[in-house]
C-alpha positions in Angstrom: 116.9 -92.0 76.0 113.7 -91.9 78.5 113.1 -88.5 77.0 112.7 -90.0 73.4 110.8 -93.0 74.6 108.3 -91.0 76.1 107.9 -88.4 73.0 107.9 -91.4 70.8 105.1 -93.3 73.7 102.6 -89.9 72.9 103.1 -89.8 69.7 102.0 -93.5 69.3 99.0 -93.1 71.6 97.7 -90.2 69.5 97.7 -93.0 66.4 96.6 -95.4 68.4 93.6 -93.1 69.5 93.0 -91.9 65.8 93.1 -95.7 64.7 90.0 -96.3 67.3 88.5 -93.3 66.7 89.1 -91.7 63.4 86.3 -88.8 63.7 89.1 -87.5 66.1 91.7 -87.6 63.6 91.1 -83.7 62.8 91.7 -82.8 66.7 94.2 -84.7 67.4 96.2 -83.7 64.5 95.8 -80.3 65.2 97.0 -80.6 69.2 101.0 -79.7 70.1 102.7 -81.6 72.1 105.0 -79.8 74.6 107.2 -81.8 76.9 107.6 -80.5 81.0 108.7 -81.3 84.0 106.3 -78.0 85.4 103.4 -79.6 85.1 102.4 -81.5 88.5 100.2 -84.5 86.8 101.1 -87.2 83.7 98.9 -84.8 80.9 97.5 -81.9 81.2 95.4 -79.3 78.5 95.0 -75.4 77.5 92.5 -73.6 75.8 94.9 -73.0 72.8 94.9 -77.2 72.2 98.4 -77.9 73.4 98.8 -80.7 75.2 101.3 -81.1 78.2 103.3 -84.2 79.8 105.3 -85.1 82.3 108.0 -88.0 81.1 108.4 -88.4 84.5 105.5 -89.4 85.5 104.9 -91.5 82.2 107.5 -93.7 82.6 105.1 -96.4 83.9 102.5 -95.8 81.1 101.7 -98.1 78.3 100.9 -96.5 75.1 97.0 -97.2 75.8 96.7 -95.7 79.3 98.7 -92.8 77.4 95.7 -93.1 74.5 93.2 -93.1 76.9 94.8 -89.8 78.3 94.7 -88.2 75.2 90.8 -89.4 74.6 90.1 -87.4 77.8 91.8 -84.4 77.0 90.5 -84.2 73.5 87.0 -84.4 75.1 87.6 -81.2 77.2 88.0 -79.1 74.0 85.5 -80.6 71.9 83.1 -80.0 75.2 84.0 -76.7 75.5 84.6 -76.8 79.1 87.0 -74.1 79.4 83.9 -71.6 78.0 81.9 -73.5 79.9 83.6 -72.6 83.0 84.0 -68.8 82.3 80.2 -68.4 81.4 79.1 -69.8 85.0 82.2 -68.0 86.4 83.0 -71.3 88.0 85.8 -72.0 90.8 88.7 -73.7 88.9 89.3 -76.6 90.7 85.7 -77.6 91.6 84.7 -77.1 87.5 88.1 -79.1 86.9 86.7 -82.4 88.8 83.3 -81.8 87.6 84.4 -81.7 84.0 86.7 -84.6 84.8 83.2 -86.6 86.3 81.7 -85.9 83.0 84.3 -87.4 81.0 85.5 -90.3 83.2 82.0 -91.7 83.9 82.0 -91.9 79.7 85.3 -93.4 79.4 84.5 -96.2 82.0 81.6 -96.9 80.3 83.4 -97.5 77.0 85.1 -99.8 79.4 88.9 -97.9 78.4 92.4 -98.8 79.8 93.9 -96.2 82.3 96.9 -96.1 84.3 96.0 -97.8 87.8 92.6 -97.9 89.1 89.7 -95.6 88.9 89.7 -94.8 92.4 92.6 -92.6 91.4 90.5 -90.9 89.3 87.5 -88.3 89.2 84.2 -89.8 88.5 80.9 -89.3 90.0 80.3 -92.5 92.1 84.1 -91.8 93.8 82.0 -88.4 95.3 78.9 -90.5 95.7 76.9 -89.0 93.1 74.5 -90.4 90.1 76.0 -91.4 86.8 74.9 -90.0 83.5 74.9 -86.0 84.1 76.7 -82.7 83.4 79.3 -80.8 84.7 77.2 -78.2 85.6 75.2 -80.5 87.6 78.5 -82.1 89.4 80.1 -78.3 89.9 76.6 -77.9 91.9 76.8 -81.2 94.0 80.8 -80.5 94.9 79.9 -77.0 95.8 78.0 -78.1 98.3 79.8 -80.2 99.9 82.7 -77.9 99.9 80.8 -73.9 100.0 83.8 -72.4 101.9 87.0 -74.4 100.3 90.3 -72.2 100.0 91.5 -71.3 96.6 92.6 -74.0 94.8 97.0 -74.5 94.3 98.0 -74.3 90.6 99.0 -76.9 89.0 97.8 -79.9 86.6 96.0 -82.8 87.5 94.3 -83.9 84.2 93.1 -88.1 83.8 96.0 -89.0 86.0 95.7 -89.5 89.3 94.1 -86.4 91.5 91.5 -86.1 93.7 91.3 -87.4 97.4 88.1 -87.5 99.4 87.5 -87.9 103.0 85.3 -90.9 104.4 82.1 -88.8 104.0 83.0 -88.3 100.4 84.1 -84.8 100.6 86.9 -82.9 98.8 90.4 -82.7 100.4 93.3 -79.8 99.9 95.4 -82.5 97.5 93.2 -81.7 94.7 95.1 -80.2 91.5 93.6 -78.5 88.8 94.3 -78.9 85.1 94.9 -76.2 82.9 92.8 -73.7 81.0 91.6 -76.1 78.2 89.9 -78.1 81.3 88.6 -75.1 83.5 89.5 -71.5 82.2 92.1 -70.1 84.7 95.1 -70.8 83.5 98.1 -72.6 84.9 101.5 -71.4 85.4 103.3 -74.3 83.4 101.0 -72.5 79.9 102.2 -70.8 77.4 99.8 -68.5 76.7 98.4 -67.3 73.8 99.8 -68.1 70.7 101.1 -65.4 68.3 103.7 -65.8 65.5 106.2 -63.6 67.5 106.0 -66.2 70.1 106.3 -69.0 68.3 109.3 -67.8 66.1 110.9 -67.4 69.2 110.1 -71.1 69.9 106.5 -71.0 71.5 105.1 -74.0 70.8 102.4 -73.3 67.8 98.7 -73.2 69.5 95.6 -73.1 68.2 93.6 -69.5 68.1 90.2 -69.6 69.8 88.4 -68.8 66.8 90.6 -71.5 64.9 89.2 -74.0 67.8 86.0 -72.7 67.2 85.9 -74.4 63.7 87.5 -77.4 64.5 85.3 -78.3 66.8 82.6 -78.3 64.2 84.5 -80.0 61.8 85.2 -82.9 64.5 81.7 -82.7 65.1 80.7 -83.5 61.2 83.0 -85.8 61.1 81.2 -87.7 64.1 78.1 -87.8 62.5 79.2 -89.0 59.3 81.0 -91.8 61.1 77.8 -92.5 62.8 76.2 -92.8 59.6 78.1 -95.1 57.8 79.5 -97.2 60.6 77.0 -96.8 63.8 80.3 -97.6 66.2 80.2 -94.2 67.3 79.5 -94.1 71.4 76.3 -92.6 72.2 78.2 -89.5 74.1 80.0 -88.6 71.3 77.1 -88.7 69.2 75.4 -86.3 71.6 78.1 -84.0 72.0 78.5 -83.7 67.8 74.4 -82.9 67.5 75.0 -80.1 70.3 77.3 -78.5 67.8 76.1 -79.2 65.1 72.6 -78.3 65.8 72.8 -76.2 69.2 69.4 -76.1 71.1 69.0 -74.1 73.5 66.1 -72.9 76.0 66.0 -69.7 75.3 63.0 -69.1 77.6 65.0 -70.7 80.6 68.2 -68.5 79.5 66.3 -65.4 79.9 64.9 -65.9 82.6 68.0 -67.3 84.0 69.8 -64.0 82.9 67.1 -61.6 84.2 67.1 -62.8 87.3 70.6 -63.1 88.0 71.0 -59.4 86.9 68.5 -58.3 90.0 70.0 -60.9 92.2 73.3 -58.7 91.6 71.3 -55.7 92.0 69.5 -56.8 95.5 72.4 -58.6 97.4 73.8 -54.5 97.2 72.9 -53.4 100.6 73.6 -50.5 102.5 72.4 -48.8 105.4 70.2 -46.2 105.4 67.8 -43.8 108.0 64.5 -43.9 105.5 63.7 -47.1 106.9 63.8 -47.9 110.9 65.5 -50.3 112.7 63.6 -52.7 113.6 65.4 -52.1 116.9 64.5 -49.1 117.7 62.9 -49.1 120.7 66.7 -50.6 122.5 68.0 -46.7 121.0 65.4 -44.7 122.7 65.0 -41.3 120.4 68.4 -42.2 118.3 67.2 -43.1 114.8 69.3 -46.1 113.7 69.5 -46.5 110.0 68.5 -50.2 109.4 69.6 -52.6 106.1 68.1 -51.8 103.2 67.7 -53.7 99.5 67.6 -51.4 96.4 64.8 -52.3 93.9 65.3 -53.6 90.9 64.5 -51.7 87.6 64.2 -53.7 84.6 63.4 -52.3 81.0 62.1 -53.5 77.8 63.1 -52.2 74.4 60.9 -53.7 71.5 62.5 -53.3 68.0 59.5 -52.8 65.5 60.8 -52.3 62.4 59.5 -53.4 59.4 61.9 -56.2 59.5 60.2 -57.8 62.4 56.7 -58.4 60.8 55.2 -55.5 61.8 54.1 -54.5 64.8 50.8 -57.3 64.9 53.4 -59.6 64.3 52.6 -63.1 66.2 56.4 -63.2 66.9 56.8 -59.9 68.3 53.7 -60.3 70.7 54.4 -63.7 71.9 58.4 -62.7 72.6 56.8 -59.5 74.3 54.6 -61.7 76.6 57.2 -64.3 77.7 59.6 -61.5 79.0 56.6 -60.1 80.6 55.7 -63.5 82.9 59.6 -63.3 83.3 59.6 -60.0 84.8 55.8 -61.0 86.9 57.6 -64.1 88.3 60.3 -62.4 90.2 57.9 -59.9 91.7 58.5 -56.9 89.2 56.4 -54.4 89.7 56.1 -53.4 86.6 58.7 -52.2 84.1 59.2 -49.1 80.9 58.6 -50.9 77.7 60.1 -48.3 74.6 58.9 -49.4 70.9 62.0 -48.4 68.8 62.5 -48.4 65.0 64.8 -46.0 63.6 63.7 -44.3 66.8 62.1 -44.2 69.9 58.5 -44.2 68.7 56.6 -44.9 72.2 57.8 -45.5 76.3 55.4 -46.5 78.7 55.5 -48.0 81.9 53.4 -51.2 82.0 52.5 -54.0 84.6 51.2 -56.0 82.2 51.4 -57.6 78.8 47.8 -56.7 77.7 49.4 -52.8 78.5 51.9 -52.7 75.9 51.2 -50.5 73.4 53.9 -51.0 70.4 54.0 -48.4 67.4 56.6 -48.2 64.4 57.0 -50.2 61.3 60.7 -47.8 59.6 63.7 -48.9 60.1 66.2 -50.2 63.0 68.4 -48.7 65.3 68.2 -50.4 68.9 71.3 -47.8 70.1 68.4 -45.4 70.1 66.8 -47.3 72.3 69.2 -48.1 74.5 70.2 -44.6 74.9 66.6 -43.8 75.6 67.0 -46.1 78.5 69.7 -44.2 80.0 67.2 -41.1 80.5 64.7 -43.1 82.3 64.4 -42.2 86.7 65.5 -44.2 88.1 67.8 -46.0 85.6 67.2 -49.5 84.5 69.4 -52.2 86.0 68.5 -54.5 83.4 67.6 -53.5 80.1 66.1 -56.4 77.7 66.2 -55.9 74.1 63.7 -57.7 71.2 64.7 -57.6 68.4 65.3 -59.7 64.5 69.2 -58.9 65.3 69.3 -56.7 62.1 70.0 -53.3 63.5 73.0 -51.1 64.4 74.9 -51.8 68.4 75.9 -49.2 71.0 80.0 -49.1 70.3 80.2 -48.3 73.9 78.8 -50.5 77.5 75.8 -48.4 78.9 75.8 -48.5 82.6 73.4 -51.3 83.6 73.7 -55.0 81.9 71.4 -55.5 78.4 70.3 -58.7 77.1 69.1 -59.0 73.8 66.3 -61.5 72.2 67.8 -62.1 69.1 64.5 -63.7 66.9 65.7 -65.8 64.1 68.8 -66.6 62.4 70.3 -63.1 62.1 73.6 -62.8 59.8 76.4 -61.7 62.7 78.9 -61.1 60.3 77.6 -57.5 59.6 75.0 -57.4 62.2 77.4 -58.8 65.7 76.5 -57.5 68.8 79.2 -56.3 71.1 80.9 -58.5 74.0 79.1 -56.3 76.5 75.5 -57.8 75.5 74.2 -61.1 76.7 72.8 -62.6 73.6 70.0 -64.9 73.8 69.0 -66.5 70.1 65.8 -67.5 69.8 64.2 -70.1 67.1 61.4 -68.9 65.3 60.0 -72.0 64.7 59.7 -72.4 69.0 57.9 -69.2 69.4 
């Protein structure tokens, strides 16, 4: 009996939710429902939009606090938290409450019903920080306060009631994380990815990333067009549609974000080494001590111009060329190979300058050609940064240092998709 109450309590909440917010309709109809006793919290989300509960823990809940629930786990997917976790590479449980500060500190401003009080919850003035921000800012405030925390225990923590912090407002082993939909790793109470094999063998039916991909944009439209003839929309909602809806995104900051984590990687690898003294030495007497040593950094630049790109006085072209130039002068370069490619290598050239680039071309595109040139240049590039219109073939295989390309323009990535193993950076004409 308290097994159908509770199934017949979520699926109520969802309507209730759906009544209140109808531009949610499309991802809440689309989430599964799976029912376990696994899961350590009330709810709990993964990345393939099935949601989890505990009917144990429920048995308290009204259908509101339940809607509420739902509300916040919607608002992981539609944020993209999970990817937003794996792109910053983020420890599970401190993204998990940092997400959950994003969302929370909305939700009590809409003024929603939950189970209990807040201070059961995550929100930013629980870990004494300012309202109104990111997750990406919270992960960086709850790292600090916690740099050398243990692994976090699996488990799911979602809305319900999770976090505990010390007097000074700092992060305590009871912390639970939430599942994949919420912070990437996923939790041992998931069923993984769904596949029709699976789910004819009674896998509950998830949603495929790409699948999530266009809901997500379809919840988003749906947002806006509520906005539009209503205006009842909250204002984070309406922020979170335009961001996918219309994505903009500093490239310049990206880039240079990129660039200089690739030669962060490449100068925290020390070794020893006997070219350079000890500083030392004079303790040793006439035994030379090898002494810690940074390797340098070797970027590269590889400069598509093609016909395609405008030719080769192109205003695009140039200006791209000199932002990645200040890029590479403001982490101390000391100068870097820049190779004109069209349908081949057509010049290289070491420069420590923009006003030393010399570009030649104007044929066709093939940037593999220039990556493969890059390969042959002593010592080989750690960084290689590609500008190009996007309209040229890819290596099929990862070259052995990290490439970022500067896609200009809206290039068609149906035939023109660049593999996995490049960092792509779009960049609006119309902001150049």
């Amino acid at each position: 009996m308290a097994k159908a109450s509770t199934a017949l309590k979520m699926q109520a909440s969802s309507v209730r939710i759906q009544t209140k917010r109808p531009y949610l309709s499309t991802a809440l109809f689309n989430m599964n429902m799976k029912e376990t006793h696994d899961i350590p919290a009330p709810m709990g989300i993964d990345r393939y939009w099935r949601i989890y509960y505990n009917p144990a823990l429920l048995k308290d809940w009204t259908v509101e606090e339940m809607a509420t629930c739902w509300y916040h786990e919607v608002l992981h997917l539609i944020r993209s938290h999970c990817d937003r976790a794996e792109t910053k590479g983020a420890d599970p449980l401190a993204w998990n409450m940092a997400a959950d500060c994003e969302i929370n500190d909305d939700l009590m401003d809409e003024g929603m019903k939950i189970h209990g009080s807040w201070d059961n919850y995550c929100h930013p003035e629980k870990f004494n920080m300012p309202t109104g921000k990111l997750g990406e800012y919270y992960y960086a405030e709850l790292m600090k306060k916690e740099p050398d925390k243990e692994p976090p225990p699996e488990g799911g923590g979602g809305q319900g009631p999770q976090s505990e912090v010390d007097e000074d407002g700092n992060i305590t082993a009871e912390e639970r994380t939430e599942g994949s939909g919420a912070h990437g790793g996923s939790a041992p109470w998931e069923e993984g990815s769904p596949t029709k094999e699976k789910e004819d063998a009674g896998q509950t039916p998830g949603v495929t990333p790409e699948r999530g991909e266009l809901l997500k944009r379809k919840v988003a439209e749906d947002i806006m067009q509520h906005s539009k003839s209503r205006g009842d929309v909250p204002g984070h909602l309406k922020r979170t549609a335009d961001e996918l809806v219309n994505p903009k995104v500093n490239w310049r900051k990206e880039l240079q974000s990129t660039v200089r984590h690739a030669i962060a990687q490449k100068r925290g690898m020390q070794d020893f080494s006997r070219s350079k003294v000890s500083r030392r030495q004079a303790v040793y007497g006439k035994v030379l001590m090898p002494a810690m040593v940074s390797p340098e950094c070797n970027p590269a630049i590889v400069v598509d111009t093609s016909g395609s790109m405008g030719g080769i006085n192109g205003p695009h072209l140039k200006q791209a060329v000199g932002e990645v130039k200040g890029i590479l002068q403001s982490i101390g370069s000391l100068g870097a190979p820049v190779i004109s490619v069209d349908s081949e290598v057509t010049s290289s050239k070491r420069v420590q300058s923009a006003q030393q680039v010399d570009l030649s071309g104007g044929g066709g595109t093939d940037m593999t050609m220039g990556i493969e040139a890059c390969k042959k240049i002593k010592p080989r590039p750690d960084v290689c940064i590609v500008i190009t219109d996007g309209y040229t073939p890819w290596p099929t295989e990862a070259p052995p240092f990290k490439v970022v390309a500067c896609v200009l323009g809206e290039c068609d990535s149906k035939y023109y998709k660049s593999p996995d193993f490049i960092k792509r950076i779009n960049v609006p004409l119309d902001e150049l």
